[in-house]
N, C-alpha and C positions, 0 to 999 in steps of 0.2 A: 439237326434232328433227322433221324433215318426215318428212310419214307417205308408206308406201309402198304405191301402189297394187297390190290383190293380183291385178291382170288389164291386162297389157299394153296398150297403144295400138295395137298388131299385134292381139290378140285380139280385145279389143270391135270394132272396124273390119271386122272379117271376119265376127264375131259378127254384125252388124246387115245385114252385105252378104248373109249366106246368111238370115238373115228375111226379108231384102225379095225374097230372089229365090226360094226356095225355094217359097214360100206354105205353111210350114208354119205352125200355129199357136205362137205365145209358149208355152204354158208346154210341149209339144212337145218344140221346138228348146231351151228354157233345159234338159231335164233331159236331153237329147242332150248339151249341152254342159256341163253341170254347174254350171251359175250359178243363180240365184234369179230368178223368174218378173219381179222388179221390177226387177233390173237389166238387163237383157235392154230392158225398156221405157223406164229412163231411159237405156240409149246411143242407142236409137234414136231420140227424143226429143230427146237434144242432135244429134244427124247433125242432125237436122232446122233446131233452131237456129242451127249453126254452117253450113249452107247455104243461110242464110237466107229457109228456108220457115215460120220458125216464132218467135213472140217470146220472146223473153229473153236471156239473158247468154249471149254464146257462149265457146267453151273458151278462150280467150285473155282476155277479160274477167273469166270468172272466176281466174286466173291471176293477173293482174294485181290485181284486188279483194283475195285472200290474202296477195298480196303486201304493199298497202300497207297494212293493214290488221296486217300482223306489222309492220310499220317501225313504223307507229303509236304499233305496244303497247312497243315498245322504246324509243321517242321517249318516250313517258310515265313510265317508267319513270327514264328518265335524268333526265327534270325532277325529279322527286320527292328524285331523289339527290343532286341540284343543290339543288332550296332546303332540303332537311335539311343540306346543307354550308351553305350561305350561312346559316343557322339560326344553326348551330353554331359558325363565327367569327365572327359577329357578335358572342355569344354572348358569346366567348372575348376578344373585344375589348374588351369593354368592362370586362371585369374587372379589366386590367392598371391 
């Protein structure tokens, strides 16, 4: 079950627009706004990433990485299911 972020893409986006404009201090602005000192610094941090002022995975990469990464586990899962079958009639074959 996909987890539900507890602060919109509308929020943090505005969240980090009134940081950078404001020149209030982080932890300031995070208890103005009721978030935690550290989130407050990883949105502004990915702004930074995904404007490519800043290295690492930006929000779409990361996206994509969760994504295939659940396919993955589900791909693996079906294998296992698959050679417990193919196990199990072979199994059953050769009995007859």
């Amino acid at each position: 079950m996909p987890k539900i972020a507890p602060y919109s893409k509308e929020f943090r986006a505005e969240a980090v627009r009134l940081l950078r404009s404001s020149g209030r201090p982080i932890p300031q602005l995070a208890k103005e706004l009721g978030v935690s000192e550290q989130s407050l610094r990883n949105w502004s941090r990915q702004v930074d990433v995904d404007d490519g002022k800043a290295p690492g995975l930006t929000s779409d990469e990361r996206e994509e990485l969760r994504r295939l990464r659940r396919e993955n586990r589900i791909l693996a899962e079906e294998r296992e299911i698959l050679k417990k079958a193919a196990a199990f009639f072979a199994k059953e074959g050769g009995t007859r």
